[in-house]
N, C-alpha and C positions, 0 to 999 in steps of 0.2 A: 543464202539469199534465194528466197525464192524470184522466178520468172512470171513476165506478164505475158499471155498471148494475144491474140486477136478474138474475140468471143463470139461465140455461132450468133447466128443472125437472130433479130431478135423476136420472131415468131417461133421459131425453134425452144428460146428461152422462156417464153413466155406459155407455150404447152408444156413445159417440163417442168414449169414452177404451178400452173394452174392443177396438174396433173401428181406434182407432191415426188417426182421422178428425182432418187435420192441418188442415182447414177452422175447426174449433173452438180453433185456435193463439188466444192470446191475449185469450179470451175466460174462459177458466175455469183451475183449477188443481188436481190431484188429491191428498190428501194421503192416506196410504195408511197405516192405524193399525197393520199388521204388523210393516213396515219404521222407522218413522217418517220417512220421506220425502215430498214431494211434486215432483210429478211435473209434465210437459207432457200434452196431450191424447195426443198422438203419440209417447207413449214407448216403445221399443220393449223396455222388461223385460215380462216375466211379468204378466198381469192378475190383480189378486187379485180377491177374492169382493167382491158389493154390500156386503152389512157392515161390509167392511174399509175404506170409502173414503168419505169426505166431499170437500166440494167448495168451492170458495175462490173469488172474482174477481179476486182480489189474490195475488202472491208472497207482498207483505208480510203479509197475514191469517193464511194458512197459518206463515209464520214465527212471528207470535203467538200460534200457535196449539201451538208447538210441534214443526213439522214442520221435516227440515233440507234442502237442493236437494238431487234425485235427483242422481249424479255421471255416470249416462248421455243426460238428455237434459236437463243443466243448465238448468232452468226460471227464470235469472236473468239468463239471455241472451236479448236479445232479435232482431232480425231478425239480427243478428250478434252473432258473438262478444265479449268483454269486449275493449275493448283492452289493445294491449300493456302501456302503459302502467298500466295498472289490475291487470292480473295478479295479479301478484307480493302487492300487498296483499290480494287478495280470498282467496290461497290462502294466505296466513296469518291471515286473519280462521277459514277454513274450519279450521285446524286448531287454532285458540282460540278459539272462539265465543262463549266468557263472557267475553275481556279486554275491559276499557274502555280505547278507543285515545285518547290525546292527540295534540292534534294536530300537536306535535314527534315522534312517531313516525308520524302519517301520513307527513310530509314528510322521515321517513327513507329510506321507500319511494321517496321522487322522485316522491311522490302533490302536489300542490298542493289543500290541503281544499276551498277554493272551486271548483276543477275538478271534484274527485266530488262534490260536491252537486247542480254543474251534471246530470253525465250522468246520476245517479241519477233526478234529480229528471224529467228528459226521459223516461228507459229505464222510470223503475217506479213514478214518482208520488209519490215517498221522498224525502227527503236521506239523504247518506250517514249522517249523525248518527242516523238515524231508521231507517234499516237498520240498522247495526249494536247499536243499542236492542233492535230486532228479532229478531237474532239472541241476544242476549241472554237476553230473555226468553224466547222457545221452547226455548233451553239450559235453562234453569231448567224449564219447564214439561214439556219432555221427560225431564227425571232425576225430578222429582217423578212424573209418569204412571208410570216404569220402578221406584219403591217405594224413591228416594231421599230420604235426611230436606228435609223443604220448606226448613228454616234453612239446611241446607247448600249446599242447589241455589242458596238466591238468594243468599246471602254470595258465592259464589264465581261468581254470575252480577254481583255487585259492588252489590247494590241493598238495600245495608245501611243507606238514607235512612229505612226504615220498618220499623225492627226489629221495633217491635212487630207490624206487620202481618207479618213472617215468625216470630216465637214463637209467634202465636197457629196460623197454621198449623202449626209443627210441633207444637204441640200436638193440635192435631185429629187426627193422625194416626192417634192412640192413645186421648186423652181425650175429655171431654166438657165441653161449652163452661162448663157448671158448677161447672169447676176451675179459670174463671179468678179464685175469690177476689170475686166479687161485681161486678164491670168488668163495662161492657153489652159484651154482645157482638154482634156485625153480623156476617151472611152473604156471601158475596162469589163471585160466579157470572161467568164470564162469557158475554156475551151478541151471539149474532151478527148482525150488520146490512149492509145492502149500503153501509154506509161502514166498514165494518170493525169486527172485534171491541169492545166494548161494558163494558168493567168496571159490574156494578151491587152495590151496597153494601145490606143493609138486615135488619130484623130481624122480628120475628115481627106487628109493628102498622106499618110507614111500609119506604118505601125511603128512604135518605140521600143516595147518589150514583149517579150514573151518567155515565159519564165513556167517554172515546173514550184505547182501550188505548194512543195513541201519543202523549194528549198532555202535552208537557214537565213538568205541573204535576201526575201525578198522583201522583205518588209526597207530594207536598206536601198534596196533596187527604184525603190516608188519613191520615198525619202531625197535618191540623189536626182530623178528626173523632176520632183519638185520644187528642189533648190538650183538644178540649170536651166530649168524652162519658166520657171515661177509657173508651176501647174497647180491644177486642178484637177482632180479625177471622179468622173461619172459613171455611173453602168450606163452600159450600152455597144450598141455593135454600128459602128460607121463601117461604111463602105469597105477600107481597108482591112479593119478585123475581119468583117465576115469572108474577105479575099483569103487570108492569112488561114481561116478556118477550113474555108474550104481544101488551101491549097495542104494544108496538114493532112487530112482525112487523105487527098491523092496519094500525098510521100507516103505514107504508114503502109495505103495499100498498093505502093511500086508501082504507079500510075507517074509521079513527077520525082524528077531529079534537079530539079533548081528551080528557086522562087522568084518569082515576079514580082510580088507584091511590093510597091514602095518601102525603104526601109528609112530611120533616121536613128543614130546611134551615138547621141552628142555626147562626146569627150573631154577632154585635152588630147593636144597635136598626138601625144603619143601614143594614146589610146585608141584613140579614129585611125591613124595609120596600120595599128595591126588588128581592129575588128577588119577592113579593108582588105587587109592582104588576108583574114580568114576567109573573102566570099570566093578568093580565087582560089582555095582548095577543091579539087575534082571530088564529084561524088564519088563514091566506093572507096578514094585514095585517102592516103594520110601522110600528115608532114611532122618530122619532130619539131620542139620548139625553139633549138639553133638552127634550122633547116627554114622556118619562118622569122627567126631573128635575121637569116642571113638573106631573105626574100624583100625584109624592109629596110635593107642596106646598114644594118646596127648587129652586126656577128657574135662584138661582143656583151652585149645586153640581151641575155638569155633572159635573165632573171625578171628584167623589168616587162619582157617581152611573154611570158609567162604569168606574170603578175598581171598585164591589158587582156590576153584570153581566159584568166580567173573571173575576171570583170564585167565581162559581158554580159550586156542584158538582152540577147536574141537569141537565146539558146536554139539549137535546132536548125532555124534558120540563117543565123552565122557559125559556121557548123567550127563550134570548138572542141566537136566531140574527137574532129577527125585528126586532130593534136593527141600527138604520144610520148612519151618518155624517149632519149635518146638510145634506150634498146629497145625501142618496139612497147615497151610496154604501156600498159595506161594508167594514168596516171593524172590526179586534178582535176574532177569534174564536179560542178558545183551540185549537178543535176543526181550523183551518188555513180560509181563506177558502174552498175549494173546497169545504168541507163546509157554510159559510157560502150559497155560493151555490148546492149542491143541493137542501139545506132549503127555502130561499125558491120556488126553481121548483118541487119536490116539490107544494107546498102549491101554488104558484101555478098547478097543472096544467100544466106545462110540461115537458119535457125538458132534464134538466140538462145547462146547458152548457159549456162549456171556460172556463176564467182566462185 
């Protein structure tokens, strides 16, 4: 697994991409708002203007972000080219970027799925499953940016799990969140991190989620705050988000150690009682998950109490990173263990390490 760092500031990035400086290979990645491509350092098209270009650590980010790989200095290759083997699927992934593949058509290709996970997971720090997610959503995210209806983009990027979270976008298009007939409605931003793009949910008093754009449950995550709050969800950044935004960008860069920003974390009793007892874990510190079962006076319901910090929709901010195995070890994070164990060193003042 590879690591994410913190990426040179982006003047620095932006002469070393303007400038084709092949030293900055694999460190950064240019997504270019003209084109909608993203790029290698060392790409040798055309430079567009500062404005035109944001900056990524990750392929995968920039995929989330909507951007699709430059076809000149295909930034999905890494010290070598895809293998042979792998081909043939990546150039029909490239030319239907919204299907969702099964895995009786991976293995049509004469792909074995557990083989592309392997290399992905080596080449980009992805599973295949997780890249082609990726792809996915940047398909969606790129026709909506281009003034495509948002229902249409994500039905046919296939992510009809949370319809209502795509009604209420294409509502926004045109309306006003006060057409949703009285439904609360939530804003939904999202929000960049040096672990990758940041889904945050929230409305004009609390944030509700925040969540890591690639993980498996979050389509379920929007799904269950729109069946306990009868929601609505809109882009946009109310007040809270952009608190939450800011205060993220603090924590990453060792500036804050606990959030202010209003939270709301609707449950059952059982579940609000141990997202609760997570805010009173100390930063840097960690508790096992009998050591928080025995904090909310239920000793022996490890397992259910385990099952409430799986659950959580505040990653980061209800810090269930800081939950470990009862040896120390880590173990259960929805966010993938590698972001498990950058958190912990983050806070630990250490340099995150490799899985």
């Amino acid at each position: 697994m590879q690591t994410t760092a913190l990426l040179p500031d982006e003047e620095t990035m932006y002469r070393a991409f303007v400038s084709r400086d092949a030293t900055f290979e694999g460190i950064f990645v240019t997504g270019v708002r003209t084109t909608g491509v993203f790029c290698r350092p060392a790409c040798p098209a055309r430079k567009p203007l500062r404005p035109n270009v944001e900056f990524f650590s990750r392929a995968g980010d920039a995929l989330a972000a909507g951007y699709r790989p430059c076809r000149r200095c295909r930034p999905l290759d890494t010290e070598d080219a895809a293998p042979e083997w792998l081909r043939p699927l990546l150039e029909a992934v490239d030319k239907d970027p919204a299907k969702r593949w099964t895995t009786e058509e991976t293995r049509a290709f004469g792909v074995d799925p557990a083989r592309a996970r392997r290399w992905f997971q080596s080449r980009h720090g992805m599973t295949f499953l997780a890249f082609l997610r990726a792809r996915r959503l940047g398909h969606a995210f790129s026709r909506i940016r281009g003034g495509a209806a948002v229902t249409d983009s994500a039905m046919e990027a296939d992510f009809d799990s949370v319809s209502g979270f795509c009604e209420a976008m294409r509502r926004a298009t045109g309306h006003s969140p006060r057409e949703a007939r009285g439904r609360h409605a939530l804003r939904v931003a999202q929000v960049p991190s040096p672990l990758g793009p940041v889904m945050v949910a929230g409305d004009e008093d609390a944030v509700y989620l925040v969540e890591f754009w690639d993980r498996r449950m979050l389509e379920q995550q929007f799904a269950t705050l729109e069946k306990r709050l009868d929601a609505v969800f809109f882009p946009g950044e109310p007040d809270p988000v952009r608190r939450i935004r800011d205060e993220l960008t603090a924590y990453f860069a060792g500036d804050l150690r606990q959030f202010t920003t209003p939270l709301r974390y609707p449950g059952s009793a059982h579940q609000e009682q141990v997202w609760k007892a997570l805010t009173e874990v100390p930063y840097g510190k960690t508790r096992t998950y009998g050591e928080l079962a025995q904090q909310i006076g239920r000793p022996s319901a490890v397992r259910a109490v385990a099952r409430a910090v799986g659950e959580n929709r505040l990653a980061i901010v209800l810090p269930c990173h800081r939950i470990v195995g009862a040896d120390g070890r880590l173990t259960g994070y929805g966010g993938g263990l590698w972001r498990k164990r950058f958190l912990l060193a983050h806070e630990g003042g250490q340099e995150p390490g490799r899985i």
